[in-house]
N, C-alpha and C positions, 0 to 999 in steps of 0.2 A: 517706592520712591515718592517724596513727597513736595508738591509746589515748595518755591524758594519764598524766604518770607518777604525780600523785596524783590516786587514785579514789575517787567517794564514799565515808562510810563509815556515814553514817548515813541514815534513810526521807528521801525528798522534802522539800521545804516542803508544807504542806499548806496547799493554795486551794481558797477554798468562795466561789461563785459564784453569786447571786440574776439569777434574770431576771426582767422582767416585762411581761405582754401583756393585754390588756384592749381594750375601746371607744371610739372615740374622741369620741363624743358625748357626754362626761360634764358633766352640768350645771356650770358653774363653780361657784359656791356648793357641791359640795359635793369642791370638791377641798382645800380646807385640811384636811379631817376624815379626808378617803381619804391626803394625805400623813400626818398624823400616824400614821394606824391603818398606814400600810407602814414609817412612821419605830419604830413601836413593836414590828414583827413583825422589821423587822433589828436592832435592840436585844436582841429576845431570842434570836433566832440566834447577833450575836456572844457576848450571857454565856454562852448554853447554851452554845457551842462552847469558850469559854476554861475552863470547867468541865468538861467532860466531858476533854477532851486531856490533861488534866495526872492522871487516873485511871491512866493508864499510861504508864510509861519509856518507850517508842517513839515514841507519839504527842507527849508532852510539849516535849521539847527540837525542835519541827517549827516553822519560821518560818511564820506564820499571812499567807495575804491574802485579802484579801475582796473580790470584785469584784461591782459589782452591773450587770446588762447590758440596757439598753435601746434598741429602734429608736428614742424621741425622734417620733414620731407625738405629734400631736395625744390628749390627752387621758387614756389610763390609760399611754400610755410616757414624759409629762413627767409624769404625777403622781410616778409612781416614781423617775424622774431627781430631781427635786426634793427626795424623801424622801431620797434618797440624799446630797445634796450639803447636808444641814441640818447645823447646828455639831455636835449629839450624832451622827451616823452617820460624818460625818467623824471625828471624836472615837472613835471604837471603832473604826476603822482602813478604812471600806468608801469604794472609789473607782468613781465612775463611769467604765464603757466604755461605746459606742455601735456599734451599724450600722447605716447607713444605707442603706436599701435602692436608694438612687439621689444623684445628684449634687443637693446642698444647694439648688439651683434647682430643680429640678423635683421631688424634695420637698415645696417649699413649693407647688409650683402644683399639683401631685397630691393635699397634705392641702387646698388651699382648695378644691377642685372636689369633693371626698368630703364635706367638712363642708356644703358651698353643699347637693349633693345628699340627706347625710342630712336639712337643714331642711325639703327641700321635702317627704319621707317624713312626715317630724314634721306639716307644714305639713296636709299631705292627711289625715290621721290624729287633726287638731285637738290633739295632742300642742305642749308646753311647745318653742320651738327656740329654739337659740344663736343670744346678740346676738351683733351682726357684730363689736361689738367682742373678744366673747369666739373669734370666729375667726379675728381676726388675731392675737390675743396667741397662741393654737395654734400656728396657721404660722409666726408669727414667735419661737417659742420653741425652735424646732429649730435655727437655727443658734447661738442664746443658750444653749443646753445645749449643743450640739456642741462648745461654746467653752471650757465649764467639763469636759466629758470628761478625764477620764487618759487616756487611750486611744479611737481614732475609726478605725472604719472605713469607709469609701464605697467601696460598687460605683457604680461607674463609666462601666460597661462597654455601657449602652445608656441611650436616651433615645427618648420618642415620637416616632413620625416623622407624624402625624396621621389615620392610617386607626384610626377609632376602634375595629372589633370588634377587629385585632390587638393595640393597645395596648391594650387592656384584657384580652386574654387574659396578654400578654407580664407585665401589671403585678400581675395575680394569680397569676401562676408567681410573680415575683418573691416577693409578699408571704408564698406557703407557704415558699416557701425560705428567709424569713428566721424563721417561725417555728420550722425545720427546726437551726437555729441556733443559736438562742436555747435549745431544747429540749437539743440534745447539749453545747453549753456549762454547762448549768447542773445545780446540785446542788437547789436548791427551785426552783418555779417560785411566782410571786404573779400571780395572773388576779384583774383588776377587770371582772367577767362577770355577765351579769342571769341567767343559767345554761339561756337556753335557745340552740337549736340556731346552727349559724354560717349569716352570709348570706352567703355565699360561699368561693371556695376562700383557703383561710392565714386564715379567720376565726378568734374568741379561743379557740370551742368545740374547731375541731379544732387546735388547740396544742396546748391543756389534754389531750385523747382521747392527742397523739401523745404529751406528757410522761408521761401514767399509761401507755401503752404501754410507754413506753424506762423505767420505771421510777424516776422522777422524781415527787417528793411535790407538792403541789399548796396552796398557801393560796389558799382563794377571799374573797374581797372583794367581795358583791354593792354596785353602787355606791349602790342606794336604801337598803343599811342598811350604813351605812361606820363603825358603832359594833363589828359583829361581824364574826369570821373563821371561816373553814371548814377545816378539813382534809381534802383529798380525798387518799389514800391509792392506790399501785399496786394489782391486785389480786393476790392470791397464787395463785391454782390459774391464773394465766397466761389464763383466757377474757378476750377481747378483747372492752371495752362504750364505746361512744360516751359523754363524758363527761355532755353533756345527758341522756342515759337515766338514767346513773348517779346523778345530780341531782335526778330527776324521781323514782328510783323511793325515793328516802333523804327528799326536802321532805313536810314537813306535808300533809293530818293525821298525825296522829303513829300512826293504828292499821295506817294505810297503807304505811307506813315500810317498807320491805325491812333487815331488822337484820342483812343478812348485807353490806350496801354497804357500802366499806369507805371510810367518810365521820365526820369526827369534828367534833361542834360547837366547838372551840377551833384553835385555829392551831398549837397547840406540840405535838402529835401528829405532823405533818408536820414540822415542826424535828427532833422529834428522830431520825424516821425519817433527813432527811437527812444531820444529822451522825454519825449513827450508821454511812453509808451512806460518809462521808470518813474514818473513821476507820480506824487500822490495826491497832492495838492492844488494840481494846474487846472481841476475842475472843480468848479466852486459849488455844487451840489456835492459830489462825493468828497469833497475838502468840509464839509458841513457835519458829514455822515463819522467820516474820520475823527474828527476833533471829539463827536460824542463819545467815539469807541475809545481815543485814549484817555477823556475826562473821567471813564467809566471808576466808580467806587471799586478799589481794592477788594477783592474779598477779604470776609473778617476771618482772621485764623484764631483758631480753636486750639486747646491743651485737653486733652482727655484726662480724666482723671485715673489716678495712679496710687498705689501701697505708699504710705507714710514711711517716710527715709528711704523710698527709691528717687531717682533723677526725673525731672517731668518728661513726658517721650515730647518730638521734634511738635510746631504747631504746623498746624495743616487747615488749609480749607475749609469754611462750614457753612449752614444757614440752620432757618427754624422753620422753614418754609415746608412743615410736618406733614398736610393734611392729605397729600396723593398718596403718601411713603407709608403713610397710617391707612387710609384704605387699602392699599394694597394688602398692607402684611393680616390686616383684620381679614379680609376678603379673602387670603388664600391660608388663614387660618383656620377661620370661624366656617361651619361647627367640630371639621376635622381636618386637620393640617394638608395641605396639597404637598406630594410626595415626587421626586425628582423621576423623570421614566426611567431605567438601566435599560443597556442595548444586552442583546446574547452575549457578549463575550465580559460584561460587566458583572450581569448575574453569576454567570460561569468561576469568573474568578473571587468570588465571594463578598464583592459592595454590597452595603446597606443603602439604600435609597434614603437619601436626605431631603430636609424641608425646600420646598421652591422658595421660599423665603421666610430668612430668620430676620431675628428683630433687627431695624437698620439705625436705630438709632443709638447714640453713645452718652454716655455722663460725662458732659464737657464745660469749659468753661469759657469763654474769651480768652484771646491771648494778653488784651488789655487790659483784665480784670473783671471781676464781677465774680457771679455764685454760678453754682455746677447747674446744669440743667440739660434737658434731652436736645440733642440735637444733631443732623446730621452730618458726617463728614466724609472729606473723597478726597483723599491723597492721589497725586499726580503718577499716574500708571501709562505709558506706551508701546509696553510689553518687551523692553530690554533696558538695560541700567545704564547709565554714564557709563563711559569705559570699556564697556565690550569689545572684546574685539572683534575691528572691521568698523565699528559705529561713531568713533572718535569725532569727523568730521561733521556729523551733524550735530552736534551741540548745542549751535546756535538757533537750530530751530525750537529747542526745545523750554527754553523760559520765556519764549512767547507763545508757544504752544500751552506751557502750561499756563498759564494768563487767562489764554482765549478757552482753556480747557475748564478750568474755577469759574469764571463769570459763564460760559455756558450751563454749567451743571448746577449753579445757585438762578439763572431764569430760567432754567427747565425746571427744579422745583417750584419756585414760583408762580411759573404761568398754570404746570400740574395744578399745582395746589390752590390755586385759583376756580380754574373752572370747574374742580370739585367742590370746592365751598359755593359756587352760584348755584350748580343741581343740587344739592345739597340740604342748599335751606329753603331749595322750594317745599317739599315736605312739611317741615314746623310752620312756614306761613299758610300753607291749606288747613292742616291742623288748629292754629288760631280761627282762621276763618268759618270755620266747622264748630269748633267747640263754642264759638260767639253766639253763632245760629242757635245751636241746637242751648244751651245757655242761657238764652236774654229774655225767656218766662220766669225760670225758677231763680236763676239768677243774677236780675238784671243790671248789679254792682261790678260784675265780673266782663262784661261789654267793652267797657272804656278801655279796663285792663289789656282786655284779648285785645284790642283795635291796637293800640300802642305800640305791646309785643310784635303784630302782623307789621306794623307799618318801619318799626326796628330793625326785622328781618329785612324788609325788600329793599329799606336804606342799606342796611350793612352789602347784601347781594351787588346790587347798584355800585356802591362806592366800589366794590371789589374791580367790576366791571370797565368804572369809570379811570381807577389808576391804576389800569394795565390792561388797557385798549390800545388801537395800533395811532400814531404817531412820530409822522417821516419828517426831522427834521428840517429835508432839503423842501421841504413842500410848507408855502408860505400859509397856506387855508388850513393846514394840519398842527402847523407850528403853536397856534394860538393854543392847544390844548396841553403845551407843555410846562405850565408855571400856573401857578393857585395852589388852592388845599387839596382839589380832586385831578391833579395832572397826571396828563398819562403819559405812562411810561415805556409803551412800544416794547413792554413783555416780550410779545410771541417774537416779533423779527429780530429784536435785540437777543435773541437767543438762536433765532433759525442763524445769524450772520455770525455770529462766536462761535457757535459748532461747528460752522464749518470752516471757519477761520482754521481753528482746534485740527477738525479732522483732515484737512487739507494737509499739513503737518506730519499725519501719524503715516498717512502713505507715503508723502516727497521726505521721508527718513531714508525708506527703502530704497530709493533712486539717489539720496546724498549718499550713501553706501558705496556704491557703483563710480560715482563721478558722474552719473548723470541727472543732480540735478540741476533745477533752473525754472526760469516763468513757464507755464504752460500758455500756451493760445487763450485769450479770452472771448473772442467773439460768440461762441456756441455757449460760453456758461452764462456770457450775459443776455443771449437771446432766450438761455430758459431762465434764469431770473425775472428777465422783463415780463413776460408771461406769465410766470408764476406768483407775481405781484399785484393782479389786477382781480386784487378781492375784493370785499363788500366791506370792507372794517368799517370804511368814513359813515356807512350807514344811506349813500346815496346812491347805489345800487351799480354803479358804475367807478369806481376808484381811479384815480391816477396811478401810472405803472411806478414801485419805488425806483429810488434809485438803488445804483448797482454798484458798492463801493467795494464788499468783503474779497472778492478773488482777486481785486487790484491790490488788499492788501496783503493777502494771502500769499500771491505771486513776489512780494519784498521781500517778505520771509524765506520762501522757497528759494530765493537765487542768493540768500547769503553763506551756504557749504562752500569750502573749500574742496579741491578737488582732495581725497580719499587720502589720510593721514596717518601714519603709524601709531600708536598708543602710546608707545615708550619712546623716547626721544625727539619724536613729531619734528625730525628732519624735511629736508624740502623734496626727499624721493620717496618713493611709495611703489611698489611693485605688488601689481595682484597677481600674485602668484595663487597657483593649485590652494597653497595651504591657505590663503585670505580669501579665498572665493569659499572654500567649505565655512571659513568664520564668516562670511559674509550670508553664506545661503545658512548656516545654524542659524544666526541669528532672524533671517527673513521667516525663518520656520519657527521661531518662539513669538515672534508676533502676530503670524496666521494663527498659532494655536491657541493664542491669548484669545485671539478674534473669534475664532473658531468656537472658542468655551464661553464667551460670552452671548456670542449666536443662538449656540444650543438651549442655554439656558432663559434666553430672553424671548425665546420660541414656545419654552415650554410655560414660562411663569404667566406671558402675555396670555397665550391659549386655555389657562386655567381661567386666568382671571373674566375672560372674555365670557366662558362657561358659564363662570358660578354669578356675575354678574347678570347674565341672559335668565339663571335663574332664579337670582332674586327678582326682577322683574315677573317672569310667570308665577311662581307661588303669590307675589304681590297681588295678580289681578286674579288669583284663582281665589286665595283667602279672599278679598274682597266681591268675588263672585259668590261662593260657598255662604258667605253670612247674606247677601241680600239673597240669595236662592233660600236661607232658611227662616227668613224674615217670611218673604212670599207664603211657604207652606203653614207659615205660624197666622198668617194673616186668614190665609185660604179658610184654614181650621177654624179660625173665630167666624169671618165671613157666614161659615156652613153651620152655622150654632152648635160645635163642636166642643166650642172652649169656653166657660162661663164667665162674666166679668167677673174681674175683681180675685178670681183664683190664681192659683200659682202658676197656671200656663200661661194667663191672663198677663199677669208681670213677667211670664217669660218673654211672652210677645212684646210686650212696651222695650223690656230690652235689649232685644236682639233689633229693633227696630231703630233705637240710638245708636247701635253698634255697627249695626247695616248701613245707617246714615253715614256715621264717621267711616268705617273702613273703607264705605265706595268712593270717598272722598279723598282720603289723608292717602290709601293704599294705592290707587292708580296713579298719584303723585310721586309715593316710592317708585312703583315700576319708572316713571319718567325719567325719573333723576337717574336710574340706573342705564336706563337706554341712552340718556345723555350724555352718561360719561365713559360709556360703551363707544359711541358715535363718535363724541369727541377725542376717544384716545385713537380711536382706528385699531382696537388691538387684535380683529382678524387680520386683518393686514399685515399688519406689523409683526405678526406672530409668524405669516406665511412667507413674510418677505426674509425674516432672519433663518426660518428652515431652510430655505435655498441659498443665502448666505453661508450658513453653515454645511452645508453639502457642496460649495464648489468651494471654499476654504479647506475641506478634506483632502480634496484634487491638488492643490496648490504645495499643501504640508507635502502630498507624498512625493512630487518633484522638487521640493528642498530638500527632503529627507534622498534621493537617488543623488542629485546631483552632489549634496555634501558627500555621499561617498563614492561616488564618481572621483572627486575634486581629491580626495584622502585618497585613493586609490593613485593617483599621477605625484602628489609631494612623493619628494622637495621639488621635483625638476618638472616643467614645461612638459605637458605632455606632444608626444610623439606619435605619428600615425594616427590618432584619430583628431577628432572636431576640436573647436577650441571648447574650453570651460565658460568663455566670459558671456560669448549671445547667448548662452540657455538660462545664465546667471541674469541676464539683462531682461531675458523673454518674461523670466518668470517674476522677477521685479514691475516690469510693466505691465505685465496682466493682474498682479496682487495690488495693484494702482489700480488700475482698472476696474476689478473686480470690488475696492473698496469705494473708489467714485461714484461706482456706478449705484451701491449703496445707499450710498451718500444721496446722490442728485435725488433717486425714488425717494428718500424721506424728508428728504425738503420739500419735493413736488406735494407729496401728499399733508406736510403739513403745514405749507405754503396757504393752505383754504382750507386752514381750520384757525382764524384768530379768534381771542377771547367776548363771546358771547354772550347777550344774556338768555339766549333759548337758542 
């Protein structure tokens, strides 16, 4: 698959997502007053929202949607549905989605058996219970909102089979996991909660506990006083509190109060936290940071060249930026090709061990014209194709994905090929240096020459240095080095923040799959950014921390999937049935194996290269040992009136003595440069870190590969008597997130403190 030839150019759309969870025993009489007060809490979400975006250029021109998400349970998830689908909510642009936590049938027999049971709690308790009338309007209002949905999702994926302790374990997994859902989809959450503890597991308490977890603002709605709302706020110093406590230790009396909970008597505290929270623009450091990353140059696409009277193939991505891509493939060429490992069962079945790397470069052209020349190119790959099934709904993440994927991959050459051309040319400038010296008796015309050369190189090294040094543009004392002839260009971070824009992407695929994607929490990635930014680049031994703009963009991207879509006729219902959870886990297992082969292989190339680099540096200093060791014996030898002047050992000696001089000189500079580039790539590391990469990606494949046929095994029909398909389907999607984050964060951390150098 190959990038589109127009790339975005501007931030996301920007989508702000209400969900809402509460009790399902809510007196009916007092749901017109609980829909108005949720109808008047999304009213001020959307003004505050269309007020606050248009404060700044970035955020302002960002196409606004408003999704509001509810399971459609009996009681606080049709009040909310209901609020949502009123003429004014429609009217300010918010459309209901839904999940269902099971098929529309057993649904209803699941809410009538919960509500039968809550009465009889009620009943025993001499407590007020629901007429029956009011519990079949419940159950029978689930598929009359499903109806009225923009978007519906049904798991599908199991049904009771009547051993009653399992299905009621199986059906309280289900219902955490839908709160689990609802929680990473949404930007506010609205709990209609009497505010004390949950009766069970995925009850409203522990939603509300996991949304102030993930960082997720909170409006509470007690339903006995459906006149007022609550603000319940993440907490900031990150200690983790059950949200019931947090409830209990903030309610009247008022002397009793904890004034440190971070609970606020109005609803619009929490509004604004969360649109504060969508916004990308509203801080004018990371609004600085942003503007650079959408002004970013296009990458230039390339036409490969092609047979006379064929069609040109599609243009695709390129740069020129040769000189790492040229070391490499020399380095694991020269003087005999480095050879791929085969495992036992590889040999066995009769591969040929292929090159760690062929040649990377292609005979290309611009796509705007010009003459053919080498260059290299990287078509847009995230190891499954438009259209697969199961993967429909992530789409949108993927021409900004490939955007952040081009400009990453054109400043990783770059920056590569950079700090190879600095070690580099140290080498030729010792060399001048040496050959001046040794030179300016016999030839003292050739001095001026060799100085010029020397002074050529450490110009050219220097400018490399100079325009693509680090360069924060939210940092006023840094700014100044962004404009002239030698401006730098903030290479390394301008590429550390695109990858991972990029790779943020290639995981939140796998949870758009599912229906569960959405923002992730940011406070822990910006704690290890901040940290991971206080290098030495400024040169004053102490840097300011950058700022932290990429995961606030990243997370825009992430929350624009719709929930999980058909292929063919991309209706507004979607059931993950047995048979879309097998295309769903196929597919998560052709992007582990994608991952998996590029591990393997970036394990073995890195650790070659690491090698034969280690050992050009030792033959360097051993040649350069060996000639001044044979100088010494040659010297010894005349010294001991061995060697007579003027004979042929005599001129051995004077030679091996210039050659002694240059080697120990020019050759430990080799070695240098080789350890340089050794050091600056990290490729023990790097080699060691994709080996284990690639060994818990094996793990990961072989539970796609069980559960697809797990999943084939139960089609067409919901499976029966045992577990459901979708938490194994969700586990394993979240830990291959995981597993690739975790990735991720180690290769930023490590090459977070490595910017471009001149030693």
């Amino acid at each position: 698959m190959t990038a589109p030839l127009t790339a975005p150019t501007a931030a996301p759309p920007l989508v702000f997502t209400v969900a809402i969870t509460g009790h399902q025993d809510i007196a009916a009489d007092a749901h017109p007053a609980l829909i108005g007060q949720i109808g008047t809490v999304l009213s001020l979400a959307a003004r505050h929202l269309d007020r606050e975006k248009v404060r700044n250029p970035i955020d302002a021109p960002r196409e606004v949607t408003l999704r509001f998400l509810s399971a459609l349970a009996p009681g606080a998830d049709q009040i909310g549905a209901r609020a949502a689908i009123l003429p004014e909510s429609a009217g300010a642009g918010w459309r209901l989605e839904a999940i269902l936590p099971f098929e529309t049938g057993v649904c209803k027999q699941l809410a009538r058996a919960a509500l039968t049971k809550r009465n009889a709690e009620r009943k025993a308790r001499r407590a007020p219970q629901l007429a029956p009338a009011d519990i079949t309007a419940g159950v029978d209002g689930i598929a009359e909102l499903a109806g009225k949905a923009g978007r519906v999702l049904t798991l599908a994926d199991w049904q009771p089979s009547g051993d009653a302790r399992a299905d009621e374990d199986w059906q309280a997994r289900r219902y955490a996991t839908i709160g689990q859902m609802l929680v990473r989809r949404a930007d506010l959450l609205i709990a209609l909660w009497d505010g004390t503890p949950p009766r069970g597991r995925g009850g409203t308490a522990d939603v509300v506990t996991e949304a102030l977890r993930s960082g997720v603002p909170v409006v509470w709605i007690d339903p006995a006083k459906p006149a007022s709302s609550v603000s319940l706020l993440p907490r900031t110093d990150g200690a983790p509190m059950a949200a019931s406590d947090m409830v209990r230790l903030w309610s009247p009396p008022a002397p009793a109060r904890d004034k440190t909970a971070p609970v606020c008597d109005k609803a619009c505290q929490a509004i604004d936290l969360a649109v504060g929270q969508v916004l990308l623009g509203n801080d004018d450091a990371r609004a600085i940071c942003i503007t650079r990353y959408l002004n970013e140059k296009p990458p230039e696409q390339w036409i490969e060249s092609h047979a006379p009277g064929e069609n040109p193939p599609d243009p695709v991505p390129g740069d020129t930026h040769r000189a790492y891509a040229r070391m490499l493939y020399w380095v694991l060429q020269y003087p005999k090709a480095a050879l791929r490992q085969l495992t036992k069962a590889q040999r066995k079945a009769g591969k040929i061990a292929t090159e760690l790397r062929t040649n990377p470069f292609r005979h290309a052209r611009p796509a705007t014209g010009g003459w053919y020349r080498s260059a290299l190119l990287y078509g847009f790959w995230f190891g499954v194709k438009r259209g697969d099934a199961g993967t429909a709904n992530a789409a949108p993440l993927l021409d900004y994905a490939a955007q952040a994927d081009a400009l990453a991959t054109r400043l990783s050459n770059q920056y590569r090929s950079a700090y190879v051309w600095i070690f580099l040319l140290a080498p030729p400038a010792v060399t001048c240096a040496v050959l001046s010296a040794l030179l300016m008796f016999d030839f003292p015309k050739s001095k001026p020459i060799l100085v010029l050369i020397e002074l050529g190189v450490v110009l050219l090294a220097t400018a490399i240095f100079m325009t693509n040094r680090a360069n924060d543009p939210a940092d006023r004392h840094s700014r100044r080095r962004g404009s002239g002839w030698l401006h730098a260009q903030d290479t390394h971070q301008r590429w550390l923040d695109a990858r991972l824009i990029a790779e943020s992407q290639r995981s939140g695929q796998l949870l758009a799959w599912a229906g569960f994607s959405g923002r992730r929490p940011l406070e822990a990635a910006a704690l290890e950014d901040h940290e991971e930014h206080h290098d030495h680049s400024h040169g004053a031994g102490h840097a300011p921390p950058r700022t932290v703009w990429a995961p606030h963009f990243a997370n825009a991207i992430a929350a624009l999937p719709e929930l999980p879509i058909d292929e063919v006729g991309h209706g507004p219902a979607t059931a993950m049935t047995p048979a879309r959870i097998a295309a769903v886990a196929r597919a998560a297992r052709t992007v582990i194996d994608d991952q998996m082969v590029y591990h393997e292989l970036n394990h073995q190339r890195l650790e070659a290269l690491n090698h034969r680099l280690d050992t050009i540096s030792l033959r360097a200093i051993q040649w350069a040992a060996g000639f001044s060791l044979a100088f010494l014996v040659l010297w010894t030898a005349y010294a001991a009136g061995l060697i007579e002047p003027h004979s042929p050992a005599y001129l051995l000696k004077d030679a091996v003595g210039y050659v002694a001089a240059f080697a120990g000189a020019v050759l430990p500079a080799v070695a240098a440069a080789a350890a340089g580039i050794r050091f600056q790539g990290d490729f023990e590391r790097f080699a060691m870190r994709s080996k284990d990469t690639a060994d818990r990606l094996k793990a990961l494949a072989k539970r796609a590969a069980q559960l697809e046929q797990r999943a084939a095994d139960c089609d067409p029909n919901p499976c029966k008597g045992q577990p459901p398909l979708f938490e194994p389907l969700l586990d394993l999607l979240l830990d291959t997130q995981g597993m690739l984050d975790e990735d991720l964060a180690d290769w930023r951390f490590a090459y977070a403190a490595r910017p471009i150098t001149l030693g």
